[in-house]
Structure formats: C-alpha cells, structure tokens
C-alpha positions as CSV (number, residue, x, y, z in Angstrom):
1,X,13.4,16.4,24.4
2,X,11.3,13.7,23.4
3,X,9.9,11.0,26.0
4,X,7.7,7.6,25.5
5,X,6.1,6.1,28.3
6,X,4.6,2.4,27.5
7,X,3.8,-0.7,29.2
8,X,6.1,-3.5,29.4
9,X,3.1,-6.4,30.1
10,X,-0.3,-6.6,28.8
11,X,-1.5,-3.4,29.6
12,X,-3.5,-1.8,32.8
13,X,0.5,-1.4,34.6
14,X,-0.7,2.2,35.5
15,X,0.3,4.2,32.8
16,X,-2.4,6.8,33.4
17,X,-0.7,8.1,36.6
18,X,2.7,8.1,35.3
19,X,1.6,10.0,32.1
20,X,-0.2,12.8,33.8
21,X,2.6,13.5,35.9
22,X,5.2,13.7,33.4
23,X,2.4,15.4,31.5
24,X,3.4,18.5,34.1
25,X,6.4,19.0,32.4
26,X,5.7,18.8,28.7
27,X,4.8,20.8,26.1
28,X,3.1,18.1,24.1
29,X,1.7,14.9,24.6
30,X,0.5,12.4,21.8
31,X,-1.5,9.5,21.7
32,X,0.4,7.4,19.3
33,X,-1.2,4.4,18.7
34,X,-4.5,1.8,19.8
35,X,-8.1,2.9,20.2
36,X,-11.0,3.0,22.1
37,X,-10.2,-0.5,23.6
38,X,-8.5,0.4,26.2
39,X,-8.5,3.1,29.0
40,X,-5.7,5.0,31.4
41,X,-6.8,6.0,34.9
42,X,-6.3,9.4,36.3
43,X,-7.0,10.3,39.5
44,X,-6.7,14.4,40.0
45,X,-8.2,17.7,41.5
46,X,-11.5,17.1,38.7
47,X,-11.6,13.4,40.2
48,X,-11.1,10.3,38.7
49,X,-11.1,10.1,34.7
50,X,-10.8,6.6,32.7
51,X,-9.3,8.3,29.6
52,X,-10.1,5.7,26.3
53,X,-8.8,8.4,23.2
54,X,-7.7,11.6,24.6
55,X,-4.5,12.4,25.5
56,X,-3.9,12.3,29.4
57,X,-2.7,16.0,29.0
58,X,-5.8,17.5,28.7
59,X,-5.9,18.2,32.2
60,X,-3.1,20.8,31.7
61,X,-4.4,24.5,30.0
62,X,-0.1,24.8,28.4
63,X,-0.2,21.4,26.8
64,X,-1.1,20.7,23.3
65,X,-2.6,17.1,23.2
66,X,-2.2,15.7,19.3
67,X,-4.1,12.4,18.4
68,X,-1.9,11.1,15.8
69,X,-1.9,9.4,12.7
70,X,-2.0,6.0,14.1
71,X,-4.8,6.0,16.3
72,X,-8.0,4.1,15.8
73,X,-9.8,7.3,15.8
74,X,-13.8,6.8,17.3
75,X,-15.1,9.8,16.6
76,X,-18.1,8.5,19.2
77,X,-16.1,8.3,21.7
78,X,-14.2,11.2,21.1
79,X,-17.2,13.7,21.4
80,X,-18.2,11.8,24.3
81,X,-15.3,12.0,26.6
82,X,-14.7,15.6,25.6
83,X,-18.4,16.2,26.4
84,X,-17.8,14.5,30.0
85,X,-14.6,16.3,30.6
86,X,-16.4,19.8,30.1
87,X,-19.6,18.3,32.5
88,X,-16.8,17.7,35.5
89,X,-15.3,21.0,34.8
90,X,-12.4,20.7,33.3
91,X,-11.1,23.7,31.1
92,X,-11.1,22.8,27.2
93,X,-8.1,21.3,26.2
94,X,-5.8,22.3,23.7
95,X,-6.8,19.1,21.4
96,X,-4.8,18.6,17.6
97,X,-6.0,15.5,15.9
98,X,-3.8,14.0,13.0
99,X,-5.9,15.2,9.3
100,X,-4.0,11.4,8.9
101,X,-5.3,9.3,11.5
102,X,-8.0,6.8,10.0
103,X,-11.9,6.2,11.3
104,X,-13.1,3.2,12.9
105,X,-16.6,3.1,11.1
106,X,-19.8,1.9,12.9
107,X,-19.4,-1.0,10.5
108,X,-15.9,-2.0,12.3
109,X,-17.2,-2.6,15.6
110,X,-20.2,-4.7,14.0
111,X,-17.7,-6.4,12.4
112,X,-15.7,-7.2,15.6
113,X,-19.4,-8.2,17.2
114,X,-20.3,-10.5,14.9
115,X,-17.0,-12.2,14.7
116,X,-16.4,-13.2,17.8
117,X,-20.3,-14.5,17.8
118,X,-18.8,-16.7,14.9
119,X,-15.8,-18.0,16.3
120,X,-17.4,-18.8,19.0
121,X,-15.1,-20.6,22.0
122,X,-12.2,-19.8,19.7
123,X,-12.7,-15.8,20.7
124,X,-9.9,-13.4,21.2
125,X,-11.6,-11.6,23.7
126,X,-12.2,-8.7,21.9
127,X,-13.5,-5.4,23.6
128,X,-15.8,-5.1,20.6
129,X,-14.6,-1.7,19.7
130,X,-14.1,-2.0,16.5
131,X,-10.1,-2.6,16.5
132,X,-8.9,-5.2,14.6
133,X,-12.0,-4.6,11.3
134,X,-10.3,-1.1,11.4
135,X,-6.5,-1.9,11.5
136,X,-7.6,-4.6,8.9
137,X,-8.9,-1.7,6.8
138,X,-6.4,0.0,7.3
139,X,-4.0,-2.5,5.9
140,X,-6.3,-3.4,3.3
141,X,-6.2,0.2,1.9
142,X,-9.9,1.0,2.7
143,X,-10.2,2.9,5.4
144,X,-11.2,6.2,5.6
145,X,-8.3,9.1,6.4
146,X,-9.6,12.2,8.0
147,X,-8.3,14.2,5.1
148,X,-10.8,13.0,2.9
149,X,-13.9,14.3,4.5
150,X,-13.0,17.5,3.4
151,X,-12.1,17.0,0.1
152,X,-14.2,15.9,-2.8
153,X,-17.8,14.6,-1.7
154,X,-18.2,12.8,-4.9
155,X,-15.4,11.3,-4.7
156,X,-15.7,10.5,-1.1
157,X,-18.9,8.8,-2.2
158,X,-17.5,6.8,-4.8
159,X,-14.9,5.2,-2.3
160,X,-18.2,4.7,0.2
161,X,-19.7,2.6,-2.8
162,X,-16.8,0.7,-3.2
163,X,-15.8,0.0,0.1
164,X,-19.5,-1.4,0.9
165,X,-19.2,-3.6,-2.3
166,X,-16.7,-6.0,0.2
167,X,-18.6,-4.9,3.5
168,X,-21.5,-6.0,2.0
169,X,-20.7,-9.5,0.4
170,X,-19.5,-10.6,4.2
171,X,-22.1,-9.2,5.9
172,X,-24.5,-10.8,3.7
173,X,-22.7,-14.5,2.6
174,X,-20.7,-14.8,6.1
175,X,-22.6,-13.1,8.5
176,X,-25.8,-13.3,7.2
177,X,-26.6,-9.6,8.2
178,X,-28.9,-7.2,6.0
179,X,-26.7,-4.9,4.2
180,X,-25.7,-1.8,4.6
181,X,-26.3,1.8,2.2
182,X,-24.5,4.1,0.8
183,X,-26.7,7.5,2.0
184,X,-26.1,6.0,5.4
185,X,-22.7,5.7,5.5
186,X,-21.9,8.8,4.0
187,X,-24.3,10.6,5.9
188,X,-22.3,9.4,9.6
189,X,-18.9,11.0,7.4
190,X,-20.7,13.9,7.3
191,X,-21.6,14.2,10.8
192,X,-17.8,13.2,11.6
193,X,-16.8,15.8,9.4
194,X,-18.6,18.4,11.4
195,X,-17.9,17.2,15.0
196,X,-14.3,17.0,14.5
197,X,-13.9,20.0,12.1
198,X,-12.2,22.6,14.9
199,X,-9.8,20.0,15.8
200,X,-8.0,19.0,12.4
201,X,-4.7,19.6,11.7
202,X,-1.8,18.7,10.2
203,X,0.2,17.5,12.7
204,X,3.5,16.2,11.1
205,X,4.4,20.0,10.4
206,X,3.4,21.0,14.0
207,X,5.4,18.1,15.2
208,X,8.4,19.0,12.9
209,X,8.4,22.1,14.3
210,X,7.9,21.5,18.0
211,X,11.0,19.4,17.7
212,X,13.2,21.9,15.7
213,X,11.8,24.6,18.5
214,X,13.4,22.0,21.4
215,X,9.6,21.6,23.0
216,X,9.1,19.0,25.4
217,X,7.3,16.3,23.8
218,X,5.6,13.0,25.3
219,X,4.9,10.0,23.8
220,X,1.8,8.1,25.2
221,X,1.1,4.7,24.6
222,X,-1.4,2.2,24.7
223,X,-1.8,-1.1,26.6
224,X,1.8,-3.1,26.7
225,X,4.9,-4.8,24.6
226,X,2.8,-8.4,25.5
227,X,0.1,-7.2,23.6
228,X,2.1,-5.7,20.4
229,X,1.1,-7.7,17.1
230,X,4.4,-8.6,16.2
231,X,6.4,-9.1,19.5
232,X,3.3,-10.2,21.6
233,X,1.8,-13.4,22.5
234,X,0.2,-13.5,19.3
235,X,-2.4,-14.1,18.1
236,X,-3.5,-12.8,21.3
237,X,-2.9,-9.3,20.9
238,X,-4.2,-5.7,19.9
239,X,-3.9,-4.8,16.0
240,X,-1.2,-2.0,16.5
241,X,2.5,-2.0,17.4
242,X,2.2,-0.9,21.2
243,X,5.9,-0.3,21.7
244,X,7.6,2.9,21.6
245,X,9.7,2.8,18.4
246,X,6.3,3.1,16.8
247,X,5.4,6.4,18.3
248,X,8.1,7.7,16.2
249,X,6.1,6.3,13.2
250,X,2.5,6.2,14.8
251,X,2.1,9.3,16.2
252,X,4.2,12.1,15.3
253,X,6.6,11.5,11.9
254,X,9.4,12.4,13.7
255,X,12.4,10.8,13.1
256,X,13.6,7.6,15.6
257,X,16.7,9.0,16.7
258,X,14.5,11.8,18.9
259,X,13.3,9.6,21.3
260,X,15.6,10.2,24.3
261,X,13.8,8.4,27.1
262,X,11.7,5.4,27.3
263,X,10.1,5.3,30.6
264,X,8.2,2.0,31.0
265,X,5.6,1.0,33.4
266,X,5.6,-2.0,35.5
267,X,3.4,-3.3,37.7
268,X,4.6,-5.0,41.0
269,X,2.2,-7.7,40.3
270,X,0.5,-8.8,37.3
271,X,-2.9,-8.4,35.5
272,X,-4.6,-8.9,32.2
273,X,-7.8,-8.3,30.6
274,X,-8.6,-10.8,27.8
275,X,-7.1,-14.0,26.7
276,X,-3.7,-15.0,25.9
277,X,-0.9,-16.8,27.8
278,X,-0.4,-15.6,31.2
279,X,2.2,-17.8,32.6
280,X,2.0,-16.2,36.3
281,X,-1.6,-16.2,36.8
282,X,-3.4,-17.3,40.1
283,X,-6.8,-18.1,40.8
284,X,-9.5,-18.3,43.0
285,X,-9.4,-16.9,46.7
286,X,-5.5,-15.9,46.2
287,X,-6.8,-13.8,42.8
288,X,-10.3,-12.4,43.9
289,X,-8.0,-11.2,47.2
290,X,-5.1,-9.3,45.3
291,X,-7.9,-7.7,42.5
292,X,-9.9,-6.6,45.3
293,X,-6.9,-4.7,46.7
294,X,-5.2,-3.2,43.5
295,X,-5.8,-0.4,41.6
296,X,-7.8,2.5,43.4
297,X,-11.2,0.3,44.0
298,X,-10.1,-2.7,42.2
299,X,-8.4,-4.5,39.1
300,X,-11.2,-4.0,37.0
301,X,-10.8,-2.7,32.7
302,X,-11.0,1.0,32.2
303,X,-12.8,0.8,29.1
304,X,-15.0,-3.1,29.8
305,X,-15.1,-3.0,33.4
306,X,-14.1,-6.3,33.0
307,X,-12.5,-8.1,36.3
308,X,-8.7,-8.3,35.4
309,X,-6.9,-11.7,35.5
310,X,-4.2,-11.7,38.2
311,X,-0.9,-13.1,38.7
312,X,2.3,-12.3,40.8
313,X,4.9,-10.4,39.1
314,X,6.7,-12.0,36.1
315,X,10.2,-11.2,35.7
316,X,10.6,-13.1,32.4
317,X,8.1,-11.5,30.8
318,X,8.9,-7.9,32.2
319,X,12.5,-8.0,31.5
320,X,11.5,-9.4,27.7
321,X,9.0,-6.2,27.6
322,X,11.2,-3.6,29.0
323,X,14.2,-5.0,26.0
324,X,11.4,-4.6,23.1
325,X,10.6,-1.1,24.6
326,X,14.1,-0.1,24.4
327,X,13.6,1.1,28.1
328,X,15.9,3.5,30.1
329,X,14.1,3.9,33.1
330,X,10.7,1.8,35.0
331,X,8.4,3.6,36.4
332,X,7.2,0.5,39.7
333,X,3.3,1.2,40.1
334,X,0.8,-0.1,42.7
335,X,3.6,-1.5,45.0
336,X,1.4,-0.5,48.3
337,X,-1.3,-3.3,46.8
338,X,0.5,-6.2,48.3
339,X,1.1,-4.8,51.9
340,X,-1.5,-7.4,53.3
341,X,1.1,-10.3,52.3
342,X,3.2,-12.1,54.3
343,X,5.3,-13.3,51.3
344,X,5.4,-12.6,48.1
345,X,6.1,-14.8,45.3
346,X,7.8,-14.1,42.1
347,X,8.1,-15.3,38.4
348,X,11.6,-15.8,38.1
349,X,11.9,-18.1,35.2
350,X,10.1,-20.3,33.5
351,X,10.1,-24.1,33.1
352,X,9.8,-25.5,29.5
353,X,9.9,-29.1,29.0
354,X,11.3,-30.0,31.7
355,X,14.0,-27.4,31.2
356,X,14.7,-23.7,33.3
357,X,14.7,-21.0,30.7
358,X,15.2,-17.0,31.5
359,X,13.7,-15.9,28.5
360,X,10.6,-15.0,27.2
361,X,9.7,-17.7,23.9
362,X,7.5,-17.6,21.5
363,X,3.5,-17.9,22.0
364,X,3.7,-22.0,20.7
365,X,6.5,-22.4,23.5
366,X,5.1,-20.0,26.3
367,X,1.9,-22.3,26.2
368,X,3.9,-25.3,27.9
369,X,5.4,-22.7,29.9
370,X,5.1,-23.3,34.0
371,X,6.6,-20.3,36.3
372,X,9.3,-20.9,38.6
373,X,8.9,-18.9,41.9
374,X,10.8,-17.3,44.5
375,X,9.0,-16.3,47.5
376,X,10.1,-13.0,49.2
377,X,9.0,-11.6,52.8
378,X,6.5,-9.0,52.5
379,X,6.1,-6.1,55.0
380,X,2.9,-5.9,56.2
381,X,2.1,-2.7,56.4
382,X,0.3,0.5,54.7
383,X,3.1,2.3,52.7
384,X,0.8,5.4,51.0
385,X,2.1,8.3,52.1
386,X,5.8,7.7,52.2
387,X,7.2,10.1,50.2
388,X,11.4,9.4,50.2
389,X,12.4,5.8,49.3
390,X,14.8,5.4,52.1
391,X,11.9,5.5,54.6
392,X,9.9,2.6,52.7
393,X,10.3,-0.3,55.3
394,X,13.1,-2.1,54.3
395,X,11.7,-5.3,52.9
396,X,9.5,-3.3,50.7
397,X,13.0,-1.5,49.4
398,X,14.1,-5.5,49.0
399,X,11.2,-6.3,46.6
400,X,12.1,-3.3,44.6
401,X,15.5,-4.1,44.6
402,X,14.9,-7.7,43.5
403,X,13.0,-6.7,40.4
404,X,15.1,-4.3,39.4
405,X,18.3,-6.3,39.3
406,X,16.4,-9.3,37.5
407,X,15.4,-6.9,35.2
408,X,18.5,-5.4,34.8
409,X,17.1,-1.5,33.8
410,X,17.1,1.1,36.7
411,X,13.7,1.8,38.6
412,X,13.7,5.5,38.9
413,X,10.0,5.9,39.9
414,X,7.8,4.0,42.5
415,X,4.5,4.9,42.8
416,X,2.7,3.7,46.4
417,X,-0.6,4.6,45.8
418,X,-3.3,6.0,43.4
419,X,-3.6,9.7,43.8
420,X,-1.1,11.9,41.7
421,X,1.3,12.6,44.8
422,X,1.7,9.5,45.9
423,X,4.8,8.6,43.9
424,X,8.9,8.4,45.4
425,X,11.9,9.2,43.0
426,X,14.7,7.2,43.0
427,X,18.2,8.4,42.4
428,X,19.5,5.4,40.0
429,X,22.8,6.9,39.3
C-alpha cells in the first residue's frame, strides 16, 4: 500500500514525528519533492535530528529511504547530514537516490543570495538555499541530472560551457559579480560524482517493482499545500508542488491511482517561517508566549533557526489545504502547546470586504482578508502522557472535536507532545 503524509499549512505542522512513526511500518519511504530549505524534527532513542534531505526512515535498519527524482538534490548537504547521523550513532541507512533527480549547483544558492540583495524590501524570504535558481533550471532545461555525471565527460563539459554562457551574462550585467569557469564547475561535478556514487540508482524500476511486490511504501513531503506554487499564496511559495498528487510524479513514477492514504498534518495552532499572507497571525507578547511554548524548545525553523510567525489555528485555510491534499485522515500535532490558555481562539472564517466568506481565495483577495474568531475554553492543564483519547480532559477532546467538524475530514491521530510515544489514536469510524 502506498501512503503520503503532507502538510496542509505552510509547513513546520510536525511532519517529522508523524513520518517516523509511520516510517515503523513501511518498507519504503521517499522524499518526493523540495530541498534543503526546509527541515523535519525527530526526536528518538539517537536524540533529536532536524532532517533537511534525507528521508526520515533512516533511523530504521529494514527501510529503504529513495531520494527521488524531484528533489532539489544538495549534494552538500547530503554528505553532511549523513556524516552527522554516523557521528551520533546511527546505523547506515539503506539510502537509494533517483539517477533522475537534478543538482542544485553552488551557483544556485548565489543566485538566490544575490537576488534577494537585489530586490531588496520586495524579498520573498528566501532560505538562500538555492531553490527557486534550481527549479528555474530545471524548467529552463539546464540543470544538471545525476545521470549525466557518469556518462560522457566531454559532453558533460560541453553542457558546463553552455550553461555558464547564461550564468555568466547575469552574473556579470545584473549582478555585477566576476564570473564564473568552466574547470571549476566541472571539477565540483566531479567531486559530486564521487560522493554520491554508492548511492545511485535507478529508482523508477525499484519503485515499479516494490509496488507490483505489494511493499509498504511512504510518501514524505515537504513543507505544506499553502506553500505549493500553484495552489499556494503565491508568489509567496516554494518552487515545487508540495502536495501529495505530486509524489506520484515527484518521487517515485508510480502511477496516481496507488496512493491509498493521504495522511495530512495539522497543527492546532498556526506558524510560518517567511513571508506571505497569514490571515491568523498574532503578535507581540500573545506570539513570543505561544512560540516559546511550541514545538519541543520552541517555534523556531529546522533548517534557518528562524523564529516562526505565530497565529491561532485557521480553519479556512486548513480545510482549503486538507481538499488540495486529497486528505483521508489528519494527523492533530502539538495540541499539549496551548495548555497554559484559558481560551482559545479560532480562525473560523474570514471577512472580505465587508463580507463572511468560508473559503480560502486567492492570494490578491486573502490580502484584504481579516479572521473571524471563535473563542473556545481551554483546559489548563499538562496533557503529555495521556495515552487514550477518552482520558484527555474533556475540553481538550472539545477543541479537537471542533476542528475536525469544521474541517470536515476525520482526525485519526493526535499527538500531545514531542517524543515519538507521545501520540493517541483515534477510532474515526
């Protein structure tokens, strides 16, 4: 059976957690889309691991953890963390990376540097890591596959040339940067060529197989449907498609129709990192509060240690993300954060010129967007621990019964704290 788990906001909804313990029970786990700009959180037996590229499988010996094909593959970042994962004494993982999954270049993330140095106060807020120069490439049709390291080095070199013929005239005429060489490019592809060599594969026939052979197969993405470039609050959002109908393009080649489950992760509250529209957000003492408190040690970026922008939960918004995900079940995360409240409010709807709307617009629209809010008693108390939902205190049970019907899609997991075990299962039939 094949599973996704995605995020229905902007990202940071704890998708870490709920990925590594579904990861128990699967045979395979893919990263399917996104790069190095973004991180999931595990906490386990090794400790606690901001994973940016790898698969959060690797912490299991029977898993086999593919990169795939439409990853922003850092190859950086990926000897890095794989380093750090052997130096905290975790076994080596049973890693497959996609022979089709493109580079991001050290030319990307100077790229993404020197642009948002341009624009200036009109920034996106980039984590500088390269991601939008490499899905442009990408697009653009020069980018460099994985495949083509081991092929040809003449021809390899040839591309390089060409490629730096555009590189060059922006870095030179816009950017006003020295240019760059073709010995040193080539030179960093042939270092990536022999770092990553043991891990290449072709991974659409392993794939194809795994799924004729009935293997348990996960589906991990990155950030959340708020943040995908086409149904997100663009232009405020990564460069890939971060919702799970693309895992069956961007990860694996297998077809749509395989993806049984879509398990998506919501936060009981809401954060962000970067800009965009964030129609929920609070401020000030009532924010610096609630970030202290969430997470495990704070709402603070995995990958830019970046304080996270907080807001209370939206329902527009989530419902909207949990419809683009296709969702069958939510997966509730960091509920025990808002013990210290009194009341809670909650997005409920939005108003748009004057007017109540339930749905989520269009990034021109959401702008004028205020949040309507219901306020709901909170229950004071430490709820880590609990382990059956029936013995959450009851207004706690209230909360999560709220969301869920304003969402409309059942809640089948609630997690109430930060350590692997400290998650409830709901039976939603």
């Amino acid at each position: 059976m094949v599973k996704a788990i995605v995020g229905a906001n902007w990202g940071d909804e704890g998708k870490g957690k709920i990925t590594d313990v579904m990861a128990a029970q699967s045979d395979v786990v893919i990263r399917f889309q996104g790069g190095s700009n973004a991180g999931h959180t595990i906490i386990n037996n090794y400790g606690k691991f901001a994973l940016h590229q790898l698969p959060s499988g690797v912490f299991y010996s029977h898993i086999t953890n593919i990169i795939g094909n439409g990853v922003a593959f850092s190859v950086e970042n990926f000897v890095k963390e794989m380093k750090s994962l052997k130096e905290r004494g975790v076994p080596e993982p049973h890693i497959l990376i996609s022979d089709r999954a493109q580079i991001v270049m050290p030319y990307h993330i100077m790229f993404d540097v020197y642009e948002e140095e341009r624009l200036s106060s009109r920034r996106f807020g980039s984590t500088k890591s390269g991601i939008a120069p490499f899905y442009a490439d990408k697009v653009s049709k020069i980018g460099f596959q994985i495949n083509e390291l081991y092929d040809d080095e003449s021809s390899l070199r040839e591309k390089v040339a060409h490629v730096l013929e555009i590189k060059n005239a922006t870095l030179q005429n816009l950017y006003h940067k020295e240019p760059l060489t073709v010995d040193e490019v080539f030179d960093k592809l042939m270092e990536y060529k022999e770092a990553i060599a043991p891990y290449v594969a072709d991974t659409f026939d392993f794939m194809y197989r795994a799924v004729k052979e009935g293997k348990n197969i996960l589906l991990e993405g990155q950030l959340g449907a708020l943040k995908d470039t086409d149904f997100g609050i663009y232009p405020m959002v990564t460069s890939s498609n971060t919702i799970a109908g693309y895992g069956a393009v961007g990860g694996s080649g297998i077809p749509p129709y395989e993806i049984k489950e879509v398990i998506t992760v919501v936060k009981a509250y809401s954060s962000a990192v970067g800009a965009g529209e964030f129609v929920s957000e609070i401020f000030g003492e009532e924010a610096d509060e609630l970030r202290r408190r969430g997470g495990d040690g704070g709402e603070y970026g995995a990958t830019t240690g970046r304080p996270r922008r907080m807001g209370w939960l939206d329902l527009v918004a989530t419902r909207y993300g949990c419809r683009v995900q296709g969702t069958t079940s939510i997966a509730f995360t960091v509920l025990d954060a808002l013990g210290y409240l009194d009341e809670i409010p909650v997005c409920v709807g939005y108003e748009l010129d004057g007017k109540r709307i339930d749905s989520f617009p269009s990034t021109t629209k959401l702008k004028r967007a205020k949040p309507i809010l219901e306020v709901l008693p909170g229950w004071k108390c430490d709820i880590r621990g609990i382990k059956k939902y029936e013995d959450l205190p009851e207004n706690c049970r209230k909360y999560v019964e709220f969301a869920e019907k304003e969402i409309g899609i059942p809640i089948g997991i609630v997690s109430n704290g930060p350590a692997r075990d400290d998650i409830i299962y709901r039976n939603t039939k």
